[in-house]
Legacy VTK file of the C-alpha trace (Angstrom):
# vtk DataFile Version 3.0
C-alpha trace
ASCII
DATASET POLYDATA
POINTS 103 float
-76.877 -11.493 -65.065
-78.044 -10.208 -61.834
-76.066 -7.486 -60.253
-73.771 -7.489 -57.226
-75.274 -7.299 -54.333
-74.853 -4.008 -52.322
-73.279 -6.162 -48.991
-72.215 -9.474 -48.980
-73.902 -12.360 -46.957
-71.502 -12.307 -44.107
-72.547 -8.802 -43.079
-76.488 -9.591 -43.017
-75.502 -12.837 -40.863
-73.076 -10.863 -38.711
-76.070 -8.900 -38.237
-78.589 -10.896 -37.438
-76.897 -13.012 -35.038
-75.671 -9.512 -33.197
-79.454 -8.712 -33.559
-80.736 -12.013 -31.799
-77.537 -12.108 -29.004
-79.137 -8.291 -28.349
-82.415 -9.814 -27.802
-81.828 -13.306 -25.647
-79.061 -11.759 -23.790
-79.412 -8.525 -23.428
-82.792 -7.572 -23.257
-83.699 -9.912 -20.262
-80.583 -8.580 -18.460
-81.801 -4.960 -18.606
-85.224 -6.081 -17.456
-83.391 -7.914 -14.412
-81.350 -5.355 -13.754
-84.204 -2.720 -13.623
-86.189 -5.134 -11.844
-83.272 -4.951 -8.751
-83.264 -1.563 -9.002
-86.916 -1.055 -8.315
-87.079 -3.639 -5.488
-84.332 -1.214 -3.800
-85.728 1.800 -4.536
-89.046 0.338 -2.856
-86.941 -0.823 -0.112
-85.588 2.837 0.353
-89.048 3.828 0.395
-90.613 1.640 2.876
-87.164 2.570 5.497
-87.593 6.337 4.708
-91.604 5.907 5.715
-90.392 4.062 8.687
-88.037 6.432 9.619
-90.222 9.504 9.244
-92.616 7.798 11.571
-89.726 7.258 13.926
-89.024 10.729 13.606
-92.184 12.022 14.281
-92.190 9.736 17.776
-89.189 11.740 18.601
-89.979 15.124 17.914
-93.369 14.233 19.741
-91.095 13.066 22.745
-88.855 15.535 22.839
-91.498 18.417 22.326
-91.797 18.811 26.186
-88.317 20.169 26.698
-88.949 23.476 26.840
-91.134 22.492 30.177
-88.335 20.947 31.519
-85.827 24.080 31.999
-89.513 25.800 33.114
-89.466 23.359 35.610
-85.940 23.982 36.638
-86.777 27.811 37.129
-89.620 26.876 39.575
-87.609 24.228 41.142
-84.677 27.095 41.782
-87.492 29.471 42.949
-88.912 26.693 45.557
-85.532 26.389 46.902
-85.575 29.953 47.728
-88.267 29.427 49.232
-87.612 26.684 51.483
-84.170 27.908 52.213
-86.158 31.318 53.723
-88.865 28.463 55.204
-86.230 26.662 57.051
-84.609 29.566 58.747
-87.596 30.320 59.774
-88.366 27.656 61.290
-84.889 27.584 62.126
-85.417 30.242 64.280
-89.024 29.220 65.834
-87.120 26.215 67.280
-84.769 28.145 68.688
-87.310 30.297 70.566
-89.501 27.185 71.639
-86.330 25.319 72.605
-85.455 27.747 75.096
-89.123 28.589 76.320
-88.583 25.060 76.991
-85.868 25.343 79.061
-87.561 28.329 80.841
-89.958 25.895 81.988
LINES 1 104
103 0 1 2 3 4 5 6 7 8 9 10 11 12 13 14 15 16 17 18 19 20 21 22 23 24 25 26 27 28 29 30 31 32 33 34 35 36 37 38 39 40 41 42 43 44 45 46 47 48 49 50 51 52 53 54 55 56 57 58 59 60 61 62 63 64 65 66 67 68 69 70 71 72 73 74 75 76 77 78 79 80 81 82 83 84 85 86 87 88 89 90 91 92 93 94 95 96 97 98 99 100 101 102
């Protein structure tokens, strides 16, 4: 007489058929799944190169700022400048306009 075996049938076909749902079912849904997921982590990677070129465009653009308020200290200074300038000349009109009428 042969002895008992340690687990019945049922258990070893309970197994195997949890063993080949694991790898028709499973198995090509993790691959899918991790296929996704590296499609959109190349996607993220291909935006985040395109927006670090887009950021270098506007640093590049707005680099010149500092020139701008220089600019507006010269422009300030110029008006001084031609503020004086026009009462000067202001005042040489004057003169001429009534050497003018002296004549």
């Amino acid at each position: 007489m042969a002895p008992d075996p340690m687990f019945p049938p049922a258990v070893f076909v309970i197994w195997w058929t949890g063993l080949l749902i694991t790898l028709v079912v499973f198995v090509p849904l993790s691959v899918l799944l991790l296929h996704r997921l590296w499609r959109t982590a190349r996607s993220i990677q291909l935006y985040a190169r395109d927006a670090l070129v887009a950021a270098g465009g506007i640093a590049a653009n707005t680099a010149q700022i500092g020139a701008l308020d220089q600019t507006i200290e010269v422009a300030g200074g110029m008006l001084t400048a031609a503020s004086s300038i026009e009462q000067k000349l202001g005042a040489a009109t004057g003169i001429l306009a009534r050497r003018a009428e002296r004549l």
